[in-house]
PDB file with SEQRES, HELIX, SHEET and CRYST1 records, atoms N, CA, C and O in Angstrom:
SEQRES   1 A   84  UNK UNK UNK UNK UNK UNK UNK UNK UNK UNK UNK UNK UNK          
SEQRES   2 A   84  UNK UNK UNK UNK UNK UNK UNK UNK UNK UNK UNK UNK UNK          
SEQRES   3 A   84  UNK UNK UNK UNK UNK UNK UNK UNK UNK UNK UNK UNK UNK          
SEQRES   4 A   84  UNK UNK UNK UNK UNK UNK UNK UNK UNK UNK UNK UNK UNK          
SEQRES   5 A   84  UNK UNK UNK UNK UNK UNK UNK UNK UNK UNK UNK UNK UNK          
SEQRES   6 A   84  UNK UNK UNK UNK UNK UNK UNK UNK UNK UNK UNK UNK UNK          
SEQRES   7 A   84  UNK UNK UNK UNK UNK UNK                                      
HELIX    1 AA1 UNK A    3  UNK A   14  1                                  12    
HELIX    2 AA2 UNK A   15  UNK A   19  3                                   5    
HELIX    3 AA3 UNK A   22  UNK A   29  1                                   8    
HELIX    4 AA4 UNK A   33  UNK A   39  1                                   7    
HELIX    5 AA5 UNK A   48  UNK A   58  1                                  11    
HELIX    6 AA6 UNK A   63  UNK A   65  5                                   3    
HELIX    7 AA7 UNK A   76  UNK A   81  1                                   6    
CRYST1    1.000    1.000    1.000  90.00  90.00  90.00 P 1           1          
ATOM      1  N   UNK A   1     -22.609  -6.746   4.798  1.00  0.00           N  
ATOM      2  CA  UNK A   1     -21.851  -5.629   5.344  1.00  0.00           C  
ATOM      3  C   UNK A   1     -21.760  -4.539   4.272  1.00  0.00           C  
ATOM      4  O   UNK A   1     -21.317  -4.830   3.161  1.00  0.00           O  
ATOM      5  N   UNK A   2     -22.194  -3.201   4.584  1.00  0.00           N  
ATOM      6  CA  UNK A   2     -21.837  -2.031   3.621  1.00  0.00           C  
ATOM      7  C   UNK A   2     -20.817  -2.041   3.178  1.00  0.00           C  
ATOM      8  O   UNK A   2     -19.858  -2.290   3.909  1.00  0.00           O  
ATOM      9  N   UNK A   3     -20.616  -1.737   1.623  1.00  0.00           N  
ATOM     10  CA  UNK A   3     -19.188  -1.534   1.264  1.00  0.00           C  
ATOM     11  C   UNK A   3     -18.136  -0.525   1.909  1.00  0.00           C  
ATOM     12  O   UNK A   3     -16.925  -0.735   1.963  1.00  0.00           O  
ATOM     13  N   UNK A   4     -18.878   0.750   2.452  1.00  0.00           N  
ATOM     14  CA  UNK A   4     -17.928   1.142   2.913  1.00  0.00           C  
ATOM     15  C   UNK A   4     -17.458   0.899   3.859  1.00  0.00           C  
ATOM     16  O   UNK A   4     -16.428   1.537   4.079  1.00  0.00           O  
ATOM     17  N   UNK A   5     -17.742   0.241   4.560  1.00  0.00           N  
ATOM     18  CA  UNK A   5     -17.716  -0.378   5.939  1.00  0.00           C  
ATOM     19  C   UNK A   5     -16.401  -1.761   5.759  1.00  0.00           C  
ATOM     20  O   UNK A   5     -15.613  -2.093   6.645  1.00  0.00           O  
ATOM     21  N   UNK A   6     -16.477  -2.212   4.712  1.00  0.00           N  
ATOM     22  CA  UNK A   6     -15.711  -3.331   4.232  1.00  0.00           C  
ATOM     23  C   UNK A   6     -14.046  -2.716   3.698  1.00  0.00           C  
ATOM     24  O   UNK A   6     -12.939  -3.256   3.704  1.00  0.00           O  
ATOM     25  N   UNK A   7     -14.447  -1.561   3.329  1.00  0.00           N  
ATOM     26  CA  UNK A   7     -13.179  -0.983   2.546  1.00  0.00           C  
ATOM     27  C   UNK A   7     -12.280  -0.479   3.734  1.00  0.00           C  
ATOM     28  O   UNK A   7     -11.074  -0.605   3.949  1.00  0.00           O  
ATOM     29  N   UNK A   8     -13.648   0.354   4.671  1.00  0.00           N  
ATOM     30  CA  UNK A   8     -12.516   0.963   5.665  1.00  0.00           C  
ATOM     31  C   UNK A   8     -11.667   0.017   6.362  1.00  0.00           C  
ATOM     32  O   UNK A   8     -10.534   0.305   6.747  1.00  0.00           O  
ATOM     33  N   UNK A   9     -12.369  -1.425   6.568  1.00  0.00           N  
ATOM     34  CA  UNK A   9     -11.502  -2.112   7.487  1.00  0.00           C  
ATOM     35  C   UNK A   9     -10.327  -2.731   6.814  1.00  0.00           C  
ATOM     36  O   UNK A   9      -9.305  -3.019   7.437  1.00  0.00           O  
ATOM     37  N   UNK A  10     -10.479  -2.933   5.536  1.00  0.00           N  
ATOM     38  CA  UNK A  10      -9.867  -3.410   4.287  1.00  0.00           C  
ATOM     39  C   UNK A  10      -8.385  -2.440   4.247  1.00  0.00           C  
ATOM     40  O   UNK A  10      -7.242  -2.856   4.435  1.00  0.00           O  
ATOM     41  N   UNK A  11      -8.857  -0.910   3.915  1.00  0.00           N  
ATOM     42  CA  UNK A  11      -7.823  -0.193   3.750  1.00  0.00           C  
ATOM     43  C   UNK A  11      -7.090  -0.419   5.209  1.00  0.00           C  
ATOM     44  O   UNK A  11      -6.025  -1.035   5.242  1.00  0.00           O  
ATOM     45  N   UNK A  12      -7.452  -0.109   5.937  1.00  0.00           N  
ATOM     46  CA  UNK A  12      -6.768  -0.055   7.579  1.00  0.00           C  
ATOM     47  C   UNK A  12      -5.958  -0.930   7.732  1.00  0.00           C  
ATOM     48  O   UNK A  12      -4.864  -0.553   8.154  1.00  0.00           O  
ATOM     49  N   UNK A  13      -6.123  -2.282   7.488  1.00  0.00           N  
ATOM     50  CA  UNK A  13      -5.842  -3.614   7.721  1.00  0.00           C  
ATOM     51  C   UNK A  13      -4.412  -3.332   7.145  1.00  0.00           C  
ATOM     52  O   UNK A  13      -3.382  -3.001   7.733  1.00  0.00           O  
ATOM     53  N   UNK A  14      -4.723  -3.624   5.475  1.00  0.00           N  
ATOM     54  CA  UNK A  14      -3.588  -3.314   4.793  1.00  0.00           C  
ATOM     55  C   UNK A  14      -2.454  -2.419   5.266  1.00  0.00           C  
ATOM     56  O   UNK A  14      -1.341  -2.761   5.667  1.00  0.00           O  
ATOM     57  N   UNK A  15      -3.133  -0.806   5.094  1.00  0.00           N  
ATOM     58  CA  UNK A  15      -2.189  -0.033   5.557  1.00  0.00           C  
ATOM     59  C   UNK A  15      -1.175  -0.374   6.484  1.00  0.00           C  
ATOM     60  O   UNK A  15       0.037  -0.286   6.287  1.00  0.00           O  
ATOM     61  N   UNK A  16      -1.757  -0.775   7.525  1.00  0.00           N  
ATOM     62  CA  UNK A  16      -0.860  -1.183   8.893  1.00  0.00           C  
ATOM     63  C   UNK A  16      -0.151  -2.373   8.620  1.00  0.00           C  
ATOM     64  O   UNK A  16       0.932  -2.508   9.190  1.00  0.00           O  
ATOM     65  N   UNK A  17      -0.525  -3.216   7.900  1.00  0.00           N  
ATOM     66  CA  UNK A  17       0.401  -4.239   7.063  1.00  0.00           C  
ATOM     67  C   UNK A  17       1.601  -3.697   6.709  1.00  0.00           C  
ATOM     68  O   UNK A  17       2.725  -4.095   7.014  1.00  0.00           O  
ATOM     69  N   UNK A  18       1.211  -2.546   5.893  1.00  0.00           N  
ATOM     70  CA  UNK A  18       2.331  -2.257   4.676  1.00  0.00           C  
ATOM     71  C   UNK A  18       3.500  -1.169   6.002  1.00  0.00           C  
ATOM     72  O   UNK A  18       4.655  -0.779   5.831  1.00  0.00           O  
ATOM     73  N   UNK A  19       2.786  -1.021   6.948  1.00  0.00           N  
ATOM     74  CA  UNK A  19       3.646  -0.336   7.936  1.00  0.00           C  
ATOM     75  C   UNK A  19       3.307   1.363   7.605  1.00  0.00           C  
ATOM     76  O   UNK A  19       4.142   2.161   8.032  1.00  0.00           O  
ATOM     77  N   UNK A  20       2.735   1.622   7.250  1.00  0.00           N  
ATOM     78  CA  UNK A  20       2.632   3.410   6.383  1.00  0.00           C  
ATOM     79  C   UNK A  20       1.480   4.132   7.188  1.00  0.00           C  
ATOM     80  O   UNK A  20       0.459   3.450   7.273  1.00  0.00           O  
ATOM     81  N   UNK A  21       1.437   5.265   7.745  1.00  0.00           N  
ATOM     82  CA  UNK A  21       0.545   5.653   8.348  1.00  0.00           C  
ATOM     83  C   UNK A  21      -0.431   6.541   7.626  1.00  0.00           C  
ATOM     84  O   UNK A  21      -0.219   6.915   6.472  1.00  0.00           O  
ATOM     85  N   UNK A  22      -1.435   6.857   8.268  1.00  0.00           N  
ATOM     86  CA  UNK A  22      -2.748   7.695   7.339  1.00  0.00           C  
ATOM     87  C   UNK A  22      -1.911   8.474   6.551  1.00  0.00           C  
ATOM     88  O   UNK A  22      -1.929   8.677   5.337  1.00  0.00           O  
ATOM     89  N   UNK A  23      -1.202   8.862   7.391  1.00  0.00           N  
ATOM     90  CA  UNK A  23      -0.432  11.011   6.493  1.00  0.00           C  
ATOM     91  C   UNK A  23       0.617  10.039   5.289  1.00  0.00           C  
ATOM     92  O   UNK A  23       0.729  10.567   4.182  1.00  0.00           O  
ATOM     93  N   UNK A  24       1.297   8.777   5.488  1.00  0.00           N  
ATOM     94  CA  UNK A  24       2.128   8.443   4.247  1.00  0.00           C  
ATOM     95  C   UNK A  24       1.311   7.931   3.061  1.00  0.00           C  
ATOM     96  O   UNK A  24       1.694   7.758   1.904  1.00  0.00           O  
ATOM     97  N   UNK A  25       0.242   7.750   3.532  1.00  0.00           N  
ATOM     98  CA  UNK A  25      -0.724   7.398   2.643  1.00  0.00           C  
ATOM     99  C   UNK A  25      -0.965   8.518   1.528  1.00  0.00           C  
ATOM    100  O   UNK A  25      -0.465   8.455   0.405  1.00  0.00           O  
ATOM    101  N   UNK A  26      -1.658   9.384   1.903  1.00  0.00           N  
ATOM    102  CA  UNK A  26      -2.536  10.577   1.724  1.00  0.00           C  
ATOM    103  C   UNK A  26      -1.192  11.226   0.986  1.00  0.00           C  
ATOM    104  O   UNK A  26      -1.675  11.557  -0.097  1.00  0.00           O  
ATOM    105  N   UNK A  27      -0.289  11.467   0.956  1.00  0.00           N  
ATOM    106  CA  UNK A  27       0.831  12.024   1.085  1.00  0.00           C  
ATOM    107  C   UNK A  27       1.288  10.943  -0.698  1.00  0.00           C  
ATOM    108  O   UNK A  27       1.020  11.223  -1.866  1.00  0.00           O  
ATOM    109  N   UNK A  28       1.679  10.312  -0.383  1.00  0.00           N  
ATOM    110  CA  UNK A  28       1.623   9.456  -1.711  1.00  0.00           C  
ATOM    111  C   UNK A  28       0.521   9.067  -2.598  1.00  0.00           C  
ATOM    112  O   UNK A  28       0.847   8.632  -3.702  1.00  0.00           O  
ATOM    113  N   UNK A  29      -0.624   9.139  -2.333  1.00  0.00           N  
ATOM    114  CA  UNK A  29      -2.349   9.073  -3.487  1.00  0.00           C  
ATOM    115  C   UNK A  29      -1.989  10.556  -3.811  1.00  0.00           C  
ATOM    116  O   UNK A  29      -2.106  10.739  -5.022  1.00  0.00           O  
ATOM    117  N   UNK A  30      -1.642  11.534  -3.231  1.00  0.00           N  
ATOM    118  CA  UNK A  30      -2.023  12.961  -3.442  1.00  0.00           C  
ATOM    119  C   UNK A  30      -3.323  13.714  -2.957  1.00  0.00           C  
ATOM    120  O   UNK A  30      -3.984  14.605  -3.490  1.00  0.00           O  
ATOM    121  N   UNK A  31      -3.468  12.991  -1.665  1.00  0.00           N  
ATOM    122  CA  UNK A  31      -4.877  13.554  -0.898  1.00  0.00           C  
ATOM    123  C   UNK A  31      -4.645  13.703   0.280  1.00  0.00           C  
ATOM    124  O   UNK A  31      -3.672  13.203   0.843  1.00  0.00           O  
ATOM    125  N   UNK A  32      -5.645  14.532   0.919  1.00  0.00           N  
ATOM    126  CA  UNK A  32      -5.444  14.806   2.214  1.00  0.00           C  
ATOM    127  C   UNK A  32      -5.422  13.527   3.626  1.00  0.00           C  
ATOM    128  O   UNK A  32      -6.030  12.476   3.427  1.00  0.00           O  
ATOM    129  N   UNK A  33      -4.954  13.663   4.499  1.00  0.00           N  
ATOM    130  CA  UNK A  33      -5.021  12.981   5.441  1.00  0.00           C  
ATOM    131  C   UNK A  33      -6.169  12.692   5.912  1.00  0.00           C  
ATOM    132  O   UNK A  33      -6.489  11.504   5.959  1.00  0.00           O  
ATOM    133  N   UNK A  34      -6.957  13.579   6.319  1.00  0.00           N  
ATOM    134  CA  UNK A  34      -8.337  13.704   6.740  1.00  0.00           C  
ATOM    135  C   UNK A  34      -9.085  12.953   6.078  1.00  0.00           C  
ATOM    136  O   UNK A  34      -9.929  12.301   6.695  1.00  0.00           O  
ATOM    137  N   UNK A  35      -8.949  12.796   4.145  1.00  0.00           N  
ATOM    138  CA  UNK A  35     -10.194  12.096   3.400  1.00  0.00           C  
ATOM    139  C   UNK A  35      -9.678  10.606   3.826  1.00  0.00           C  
ATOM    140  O   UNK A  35     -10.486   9.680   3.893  1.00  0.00           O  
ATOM    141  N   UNK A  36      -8.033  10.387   4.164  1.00  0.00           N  
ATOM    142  CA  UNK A  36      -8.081   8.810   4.179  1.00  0.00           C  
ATOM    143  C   UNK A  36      -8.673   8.135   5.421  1.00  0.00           C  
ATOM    144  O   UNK A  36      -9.197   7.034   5.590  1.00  0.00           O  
ATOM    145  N   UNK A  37      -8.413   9.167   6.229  1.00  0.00           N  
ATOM    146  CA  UNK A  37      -9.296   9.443   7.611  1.00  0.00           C  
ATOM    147  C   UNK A  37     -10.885   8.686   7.655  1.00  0.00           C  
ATOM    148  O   UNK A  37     -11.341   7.757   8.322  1.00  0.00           O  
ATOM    149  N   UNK A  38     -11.526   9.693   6.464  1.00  0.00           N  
ATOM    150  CA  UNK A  38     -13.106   9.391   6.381  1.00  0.00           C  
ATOM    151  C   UNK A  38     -13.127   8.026   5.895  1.00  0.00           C  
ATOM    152  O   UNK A  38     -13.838   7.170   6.421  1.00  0.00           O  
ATOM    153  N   UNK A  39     -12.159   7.735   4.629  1.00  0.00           N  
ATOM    154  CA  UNK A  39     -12.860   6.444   4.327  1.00  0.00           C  
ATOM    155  C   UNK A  39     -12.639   5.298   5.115  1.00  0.00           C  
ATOM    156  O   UNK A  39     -13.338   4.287   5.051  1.00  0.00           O  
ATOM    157  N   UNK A  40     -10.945   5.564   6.412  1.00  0.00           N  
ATOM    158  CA  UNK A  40     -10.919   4.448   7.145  1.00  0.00           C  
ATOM    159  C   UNK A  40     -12.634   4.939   8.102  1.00  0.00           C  
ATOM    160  O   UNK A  40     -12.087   6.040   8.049  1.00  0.00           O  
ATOM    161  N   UNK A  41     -12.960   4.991   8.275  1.00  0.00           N  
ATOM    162  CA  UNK A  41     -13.832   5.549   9.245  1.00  0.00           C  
ATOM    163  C   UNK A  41     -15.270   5.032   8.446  1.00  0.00           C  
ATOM    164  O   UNK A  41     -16.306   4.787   9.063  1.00  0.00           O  
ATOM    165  N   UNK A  42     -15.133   4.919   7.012  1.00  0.00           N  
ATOM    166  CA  UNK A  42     -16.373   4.511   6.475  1.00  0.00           C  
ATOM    167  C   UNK A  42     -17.286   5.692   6.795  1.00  0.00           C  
ATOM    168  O   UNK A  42     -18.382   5.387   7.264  1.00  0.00           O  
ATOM    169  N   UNK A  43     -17.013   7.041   6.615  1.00  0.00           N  
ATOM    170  CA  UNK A  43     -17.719   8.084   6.045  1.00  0.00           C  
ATOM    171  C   UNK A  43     -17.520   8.604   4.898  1.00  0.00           C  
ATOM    172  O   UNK A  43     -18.249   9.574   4.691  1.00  0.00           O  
ATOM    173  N   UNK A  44     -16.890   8.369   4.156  1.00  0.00           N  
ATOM    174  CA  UNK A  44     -16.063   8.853   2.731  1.00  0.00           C  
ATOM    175  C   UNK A  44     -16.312   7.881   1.598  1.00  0.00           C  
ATOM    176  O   UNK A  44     -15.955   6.727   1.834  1.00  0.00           O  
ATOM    177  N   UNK A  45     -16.871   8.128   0.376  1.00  0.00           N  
ATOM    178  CA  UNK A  45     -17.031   7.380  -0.655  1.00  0.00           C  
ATOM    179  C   UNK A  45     -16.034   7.925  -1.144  1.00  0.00           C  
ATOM    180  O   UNK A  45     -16.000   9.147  -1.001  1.00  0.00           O  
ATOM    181  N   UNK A  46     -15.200   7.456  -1.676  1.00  0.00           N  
ATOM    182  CA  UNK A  46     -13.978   7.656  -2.739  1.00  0.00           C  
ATOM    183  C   UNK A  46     -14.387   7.174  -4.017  1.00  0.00           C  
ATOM    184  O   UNK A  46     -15.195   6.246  -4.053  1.00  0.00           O  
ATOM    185  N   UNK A  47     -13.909   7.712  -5.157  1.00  0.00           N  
ATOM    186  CA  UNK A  47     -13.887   7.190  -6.130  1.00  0.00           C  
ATOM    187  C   UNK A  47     -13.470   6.417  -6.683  1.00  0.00           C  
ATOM    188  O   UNK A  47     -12.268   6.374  -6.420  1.00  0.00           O  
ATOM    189  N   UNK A  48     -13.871   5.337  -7.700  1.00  0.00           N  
ATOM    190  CA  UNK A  48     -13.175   4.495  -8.358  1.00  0.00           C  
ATOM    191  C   UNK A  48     -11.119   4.785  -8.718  1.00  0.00           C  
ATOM    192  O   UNK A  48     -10.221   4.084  -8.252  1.00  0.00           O  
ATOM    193  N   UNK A  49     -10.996   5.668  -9.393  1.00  0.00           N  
ATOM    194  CA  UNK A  49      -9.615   6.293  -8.982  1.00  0.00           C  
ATOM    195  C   UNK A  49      -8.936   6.417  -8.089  1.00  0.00           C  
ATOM    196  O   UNK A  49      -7.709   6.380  -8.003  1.00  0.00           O  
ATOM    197  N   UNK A  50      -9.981   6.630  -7.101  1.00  0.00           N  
ATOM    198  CA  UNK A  50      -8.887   6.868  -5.574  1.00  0.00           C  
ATOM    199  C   UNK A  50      -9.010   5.633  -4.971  1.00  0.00           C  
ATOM    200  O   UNK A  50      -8.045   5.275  -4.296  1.00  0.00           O  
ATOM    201  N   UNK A  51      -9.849   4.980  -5.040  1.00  0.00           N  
ATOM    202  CA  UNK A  51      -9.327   3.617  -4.853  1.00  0.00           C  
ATOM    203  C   UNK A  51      -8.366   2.727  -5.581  1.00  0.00           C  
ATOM    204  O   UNK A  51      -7.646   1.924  -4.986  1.00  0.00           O  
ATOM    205  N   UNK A  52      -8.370   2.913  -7.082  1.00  0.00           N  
ATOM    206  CA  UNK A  52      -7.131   2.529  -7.570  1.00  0.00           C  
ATOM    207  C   UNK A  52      -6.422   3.029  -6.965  1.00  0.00           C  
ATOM    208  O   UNK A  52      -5.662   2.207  -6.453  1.00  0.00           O  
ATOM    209  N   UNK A  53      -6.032   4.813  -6.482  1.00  0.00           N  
ATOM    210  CA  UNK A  53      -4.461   5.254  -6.173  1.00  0.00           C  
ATOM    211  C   UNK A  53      -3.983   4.683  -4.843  1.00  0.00           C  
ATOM    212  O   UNK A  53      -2.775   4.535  -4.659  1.00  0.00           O  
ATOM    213  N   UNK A  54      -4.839   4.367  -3.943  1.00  0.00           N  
ATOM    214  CA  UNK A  54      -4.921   3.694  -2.361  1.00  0.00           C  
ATOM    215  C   UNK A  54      -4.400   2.579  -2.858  1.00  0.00           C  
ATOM    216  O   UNK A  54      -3.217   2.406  -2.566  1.00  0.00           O  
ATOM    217  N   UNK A  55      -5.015   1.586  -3.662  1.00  0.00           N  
ATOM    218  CA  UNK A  55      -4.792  -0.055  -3.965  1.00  0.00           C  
ATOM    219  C   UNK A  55      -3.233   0.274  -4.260  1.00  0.00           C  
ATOM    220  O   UNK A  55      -2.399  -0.086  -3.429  1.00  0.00           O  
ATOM    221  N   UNK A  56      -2.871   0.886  -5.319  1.00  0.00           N  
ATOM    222  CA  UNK A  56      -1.538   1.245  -5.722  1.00  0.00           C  
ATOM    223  C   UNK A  56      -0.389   1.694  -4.522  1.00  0.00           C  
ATOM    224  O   UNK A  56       0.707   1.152  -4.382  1.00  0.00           O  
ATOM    225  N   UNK A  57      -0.788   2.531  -3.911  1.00  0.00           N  
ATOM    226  CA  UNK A  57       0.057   3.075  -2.508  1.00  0.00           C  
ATOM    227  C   UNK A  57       0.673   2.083  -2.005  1.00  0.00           C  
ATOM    228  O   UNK A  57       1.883   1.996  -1.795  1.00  0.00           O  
ATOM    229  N   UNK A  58      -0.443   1.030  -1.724  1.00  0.00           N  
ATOM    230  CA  UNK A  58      -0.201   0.285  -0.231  1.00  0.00           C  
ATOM    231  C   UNK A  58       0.130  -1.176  -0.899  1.00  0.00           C  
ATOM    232  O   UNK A  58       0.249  -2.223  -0.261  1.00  0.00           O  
ATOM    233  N   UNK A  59       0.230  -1.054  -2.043  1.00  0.00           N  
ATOM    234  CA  UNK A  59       0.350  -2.958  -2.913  1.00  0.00           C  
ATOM    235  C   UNK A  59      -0.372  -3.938  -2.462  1.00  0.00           C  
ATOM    236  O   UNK A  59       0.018  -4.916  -1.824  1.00  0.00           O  
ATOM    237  N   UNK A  60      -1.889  -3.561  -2.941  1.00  0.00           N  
ATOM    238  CA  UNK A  60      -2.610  -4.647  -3.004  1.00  0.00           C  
ATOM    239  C   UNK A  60      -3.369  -4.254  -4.116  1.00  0.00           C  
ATOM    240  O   UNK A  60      -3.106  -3.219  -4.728  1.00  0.00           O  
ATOM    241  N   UNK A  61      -4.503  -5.174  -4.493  1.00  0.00           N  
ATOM    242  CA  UNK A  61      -5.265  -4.909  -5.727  1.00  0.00           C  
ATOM    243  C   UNK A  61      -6.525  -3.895  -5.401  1.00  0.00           C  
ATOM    244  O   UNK A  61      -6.751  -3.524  -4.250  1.00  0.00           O  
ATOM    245  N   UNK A  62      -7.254  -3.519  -6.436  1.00  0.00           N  
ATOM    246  CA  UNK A  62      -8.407  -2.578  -5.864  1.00  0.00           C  
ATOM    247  C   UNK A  62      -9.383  -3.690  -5.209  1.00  0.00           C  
ATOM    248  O   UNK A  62     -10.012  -3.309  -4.222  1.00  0.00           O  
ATOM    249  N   UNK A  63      -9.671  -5.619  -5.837  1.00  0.00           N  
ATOM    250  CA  UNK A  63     -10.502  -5.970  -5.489  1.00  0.00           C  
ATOM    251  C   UNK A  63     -10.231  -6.218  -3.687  1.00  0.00           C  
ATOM    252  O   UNK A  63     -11.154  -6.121  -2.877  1.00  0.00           O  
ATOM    253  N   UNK A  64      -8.955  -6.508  -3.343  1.00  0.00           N  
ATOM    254  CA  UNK A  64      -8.392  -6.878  -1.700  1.00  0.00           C  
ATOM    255  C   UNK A  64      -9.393  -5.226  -1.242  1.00  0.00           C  
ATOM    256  O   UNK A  64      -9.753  -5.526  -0.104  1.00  0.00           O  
ATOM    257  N   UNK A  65      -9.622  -4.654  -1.347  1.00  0.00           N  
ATOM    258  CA  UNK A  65      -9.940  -3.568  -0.915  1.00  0.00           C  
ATOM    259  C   UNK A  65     -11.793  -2.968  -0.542  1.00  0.00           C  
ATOM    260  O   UNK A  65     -12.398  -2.201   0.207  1.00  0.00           O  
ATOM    261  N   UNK A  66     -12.043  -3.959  -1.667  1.00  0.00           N  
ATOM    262  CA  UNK A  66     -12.944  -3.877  -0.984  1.00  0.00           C  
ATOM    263  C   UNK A  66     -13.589  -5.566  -0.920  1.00  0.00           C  
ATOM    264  O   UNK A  66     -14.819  -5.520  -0.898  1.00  0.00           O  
ATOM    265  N   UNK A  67     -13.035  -7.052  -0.886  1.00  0.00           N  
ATOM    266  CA  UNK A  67     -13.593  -7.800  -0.311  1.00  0.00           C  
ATOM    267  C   UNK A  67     -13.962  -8.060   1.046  1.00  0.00           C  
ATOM    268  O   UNK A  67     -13.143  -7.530   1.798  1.00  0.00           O  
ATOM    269  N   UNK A  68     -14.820  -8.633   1.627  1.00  0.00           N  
ATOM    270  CA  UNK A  68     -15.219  -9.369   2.687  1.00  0.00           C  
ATOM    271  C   UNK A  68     -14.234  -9.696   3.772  1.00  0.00           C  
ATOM    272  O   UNK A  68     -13.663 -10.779   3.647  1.00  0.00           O  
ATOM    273  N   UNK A  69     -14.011  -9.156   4.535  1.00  0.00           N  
ATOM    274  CA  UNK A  69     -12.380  -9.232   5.184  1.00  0.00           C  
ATOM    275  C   UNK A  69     -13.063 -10.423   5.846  1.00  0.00           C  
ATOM    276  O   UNK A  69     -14.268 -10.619   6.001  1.00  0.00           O  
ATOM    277  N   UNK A  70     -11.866 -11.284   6.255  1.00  0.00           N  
ATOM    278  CA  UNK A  70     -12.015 -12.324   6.873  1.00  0.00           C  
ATOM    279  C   UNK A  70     -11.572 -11.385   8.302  1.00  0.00           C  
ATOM    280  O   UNK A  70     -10.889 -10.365   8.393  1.00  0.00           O  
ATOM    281  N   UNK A  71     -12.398 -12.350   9.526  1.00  0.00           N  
ATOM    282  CA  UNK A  71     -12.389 -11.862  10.302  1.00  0.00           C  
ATOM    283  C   UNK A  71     -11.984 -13.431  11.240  1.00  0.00           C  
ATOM    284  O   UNK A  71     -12.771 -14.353  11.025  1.00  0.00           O  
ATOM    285  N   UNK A  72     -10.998 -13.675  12.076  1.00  0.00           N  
ATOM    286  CA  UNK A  72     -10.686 -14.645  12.632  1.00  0.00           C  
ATOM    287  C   UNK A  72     -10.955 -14.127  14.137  1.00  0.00           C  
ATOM    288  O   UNK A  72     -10.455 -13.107  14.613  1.00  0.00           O  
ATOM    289  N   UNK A  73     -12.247 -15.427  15.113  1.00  0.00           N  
ATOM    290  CA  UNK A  73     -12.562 -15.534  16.334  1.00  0.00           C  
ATOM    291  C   UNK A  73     -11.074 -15.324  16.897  1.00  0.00           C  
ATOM    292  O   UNK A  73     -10.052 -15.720  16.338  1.00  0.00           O  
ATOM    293  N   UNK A  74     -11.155 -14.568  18.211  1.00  0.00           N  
ATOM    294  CA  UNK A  74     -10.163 -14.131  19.082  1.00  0.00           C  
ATOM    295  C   UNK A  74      -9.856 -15.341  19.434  1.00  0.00           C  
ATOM    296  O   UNK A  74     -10.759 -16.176  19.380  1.00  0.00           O  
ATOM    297  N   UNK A  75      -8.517 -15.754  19.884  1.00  0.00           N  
ATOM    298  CA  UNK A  75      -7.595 -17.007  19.980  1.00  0.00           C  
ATOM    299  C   UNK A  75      -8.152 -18.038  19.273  1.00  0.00           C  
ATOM    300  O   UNK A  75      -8.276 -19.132  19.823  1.00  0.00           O  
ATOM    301  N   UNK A  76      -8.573 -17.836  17.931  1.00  0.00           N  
ATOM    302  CA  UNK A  76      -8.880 -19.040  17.212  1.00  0.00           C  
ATOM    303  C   UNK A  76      -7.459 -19.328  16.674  1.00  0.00           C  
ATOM    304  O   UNK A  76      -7.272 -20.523  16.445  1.00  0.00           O  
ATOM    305  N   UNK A  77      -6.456 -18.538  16.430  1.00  0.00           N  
ATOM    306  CA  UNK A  77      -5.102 -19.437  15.983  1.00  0.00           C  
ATOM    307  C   UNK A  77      -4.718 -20.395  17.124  1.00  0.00           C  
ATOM    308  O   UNK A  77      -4.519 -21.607  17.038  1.00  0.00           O  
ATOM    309  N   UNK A  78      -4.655 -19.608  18.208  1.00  0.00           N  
ATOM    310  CA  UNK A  78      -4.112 -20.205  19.602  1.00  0.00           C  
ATOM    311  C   UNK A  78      -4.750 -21.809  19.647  1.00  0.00           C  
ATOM    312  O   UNK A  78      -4.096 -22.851  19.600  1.00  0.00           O  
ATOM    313  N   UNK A  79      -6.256 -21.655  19.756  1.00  0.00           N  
ATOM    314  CA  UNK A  79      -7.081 -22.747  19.944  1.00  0.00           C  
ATOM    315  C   UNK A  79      -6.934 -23.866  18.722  1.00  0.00           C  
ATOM    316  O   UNK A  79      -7.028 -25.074  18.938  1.00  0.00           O  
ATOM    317  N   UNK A  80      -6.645 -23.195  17.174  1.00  0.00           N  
ATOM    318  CA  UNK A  80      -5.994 -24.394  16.458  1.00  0.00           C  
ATOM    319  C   UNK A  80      -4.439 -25.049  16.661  1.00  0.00           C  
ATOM    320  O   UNK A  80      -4.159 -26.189  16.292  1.00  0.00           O  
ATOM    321  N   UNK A  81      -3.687 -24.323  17.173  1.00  0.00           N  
ATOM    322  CA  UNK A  81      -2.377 -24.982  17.752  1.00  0.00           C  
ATOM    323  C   UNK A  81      -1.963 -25.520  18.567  1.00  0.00           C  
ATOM    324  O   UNK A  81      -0.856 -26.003  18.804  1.00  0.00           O  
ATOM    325  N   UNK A  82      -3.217 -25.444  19.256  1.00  0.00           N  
ATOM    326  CA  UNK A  82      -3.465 -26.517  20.295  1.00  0.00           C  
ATOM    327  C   UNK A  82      -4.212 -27.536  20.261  1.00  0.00           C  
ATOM    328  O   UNK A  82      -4.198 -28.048  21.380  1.00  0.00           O  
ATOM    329  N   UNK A  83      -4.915 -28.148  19.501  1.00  0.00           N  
ATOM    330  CA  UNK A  83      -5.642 -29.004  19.250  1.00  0.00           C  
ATOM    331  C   UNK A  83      -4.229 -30.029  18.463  1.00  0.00           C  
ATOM    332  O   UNK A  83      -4.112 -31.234  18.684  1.00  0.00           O  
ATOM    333  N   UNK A  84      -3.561 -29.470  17.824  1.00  0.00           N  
ATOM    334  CA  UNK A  84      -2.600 -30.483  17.228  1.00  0.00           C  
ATOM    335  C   UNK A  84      -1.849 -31.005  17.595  1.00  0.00           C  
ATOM    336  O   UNK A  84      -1.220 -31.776  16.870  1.00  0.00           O  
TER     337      UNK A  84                                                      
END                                                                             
């Protein structure tokens, strides 16, 4: 999977974790809405820095950001809580 492709889903994920929307984001790194826009979107290379300031924003590390998101099959929790 492209890295940027990994980050956008990475940042997104998080973000919505941390409860903070694009603009509280952008708004706290010191960037526009729109660029956090591109990189959720995986059109935007950011820099090493702005990925630190993103990792920093949202409290996770720079590496959570851009690993391999785990991706869990639709009702695979369901289907393990039921097997038990």
């Amino acid at each position: 999977m492209d890295i940027r492709i990994r980050l956008a889903k990475n940042l997104k994920r998080y973000r919505l974790m941390a409860n903070l929307s694009q603009e509280e984001v952008a708004h706290r790194a010191q960037l526009e809405r729109a660029y956090v826009s591109g990189i959720e979107r995986g059109v935007r290379n950011p820099t090493i820095a702005v990925l630190q300031e993103l990792a920093a924003v949202i409290g996770v590390s720079e590496a959570d950001l851009i690993q391999m998101p785990v991706e869990q099959p639709e009702g695979g929790a369901q289907r393990a809580k039921r097997k038990s």
